[in-house]
C-alpha positions in Angstrom: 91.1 65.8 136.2 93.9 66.9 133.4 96.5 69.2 133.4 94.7 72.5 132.3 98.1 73.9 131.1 97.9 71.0 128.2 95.4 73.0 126.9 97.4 76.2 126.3 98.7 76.4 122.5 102.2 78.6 122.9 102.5 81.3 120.3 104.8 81.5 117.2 104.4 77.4 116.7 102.6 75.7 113.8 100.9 72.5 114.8 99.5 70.6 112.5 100.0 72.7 109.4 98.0 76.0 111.2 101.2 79.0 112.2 100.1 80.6 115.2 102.3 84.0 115.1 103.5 86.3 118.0 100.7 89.1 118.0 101.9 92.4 117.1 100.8 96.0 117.0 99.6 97.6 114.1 101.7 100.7 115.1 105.3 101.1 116.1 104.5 102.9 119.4 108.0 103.2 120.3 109.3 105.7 117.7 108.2 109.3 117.0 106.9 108.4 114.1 104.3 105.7 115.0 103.1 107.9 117.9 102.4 110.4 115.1 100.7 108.2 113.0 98.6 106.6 115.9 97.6 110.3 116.6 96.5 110.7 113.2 94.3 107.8 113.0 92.6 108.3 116.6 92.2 112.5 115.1 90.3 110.7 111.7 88.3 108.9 114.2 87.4 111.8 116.5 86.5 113.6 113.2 84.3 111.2 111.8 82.6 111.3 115.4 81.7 114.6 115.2 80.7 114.8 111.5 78.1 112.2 112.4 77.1 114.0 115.6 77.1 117.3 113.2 75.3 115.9 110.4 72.3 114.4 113.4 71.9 118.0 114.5 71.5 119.5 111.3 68.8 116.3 111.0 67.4 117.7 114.1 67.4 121.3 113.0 65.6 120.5 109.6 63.0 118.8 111.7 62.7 121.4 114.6 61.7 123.9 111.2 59.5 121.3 109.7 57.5 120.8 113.3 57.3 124.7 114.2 54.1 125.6 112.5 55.5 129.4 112.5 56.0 128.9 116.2 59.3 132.4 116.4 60.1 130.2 119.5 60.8 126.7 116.8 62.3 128.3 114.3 64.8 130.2 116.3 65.9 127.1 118.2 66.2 125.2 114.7 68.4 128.0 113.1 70.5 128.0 116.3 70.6 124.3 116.4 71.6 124.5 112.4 74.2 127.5 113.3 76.0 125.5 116.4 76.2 122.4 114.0 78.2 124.2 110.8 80.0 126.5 113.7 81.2 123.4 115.2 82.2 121.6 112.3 84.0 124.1 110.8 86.4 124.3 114.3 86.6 120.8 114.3 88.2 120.6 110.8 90.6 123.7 111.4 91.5 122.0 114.6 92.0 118.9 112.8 94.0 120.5 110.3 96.4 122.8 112.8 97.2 120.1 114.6 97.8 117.5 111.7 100.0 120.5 110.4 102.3 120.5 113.5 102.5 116.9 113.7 103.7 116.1 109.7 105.5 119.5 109.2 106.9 120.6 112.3 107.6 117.2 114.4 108.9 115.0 111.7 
């Protein structure tokens, strides 16, 4: 049996013409301002979450009308299903947007 440590390629070497560089972070995570920017991106994310999850109930709304055959009970649990979807979007943008205020304006 061989060594299984040959088998390790140490990083920041180039063998045989291929560089094999240190890995690094994307961002700086140990100044204020790469914190800030890493709690931008993961805020985008979160955003873009709930726009889909907003944009499925308003899919489920639209169908909840189209499926209650005048059924009161159908069409009030569509328009509240439609309601809690725009409601919610519209907090999660001004939430998005207080805090991004207080991180670029007030912080830095």
């Amino acid at each position: 049996m061989g060594d299984s440590k040959k088998n390790i390629i140490p990083l920041g070497v180039t063998i045989g013409g291929y560089t094999f560089d240190t890995p690094t972070l994307k961002w700086d995570i140990t100044s204020t301002d790469g914190v800030i920017n890493l709690v931008i991106v993961i805020f985008n994310l979160l955003v873009g979450l709930s726009a889909l999850v907003a944009v499925g109930m308003i899919i489920y709304s639209g169908y909840m009308f189209i499926t209650s055959a005048g059924d009161p009970e159908k069409v009030k649990k569509g328009g509240d299903a439609l309601t809690a979807a725009i409601v919610g979007m519209i907090i999660v943008f001004l939430a998005r947007t207080i805090i991004l205020f207080i991180l670029e304006k007030i912080l830095v």
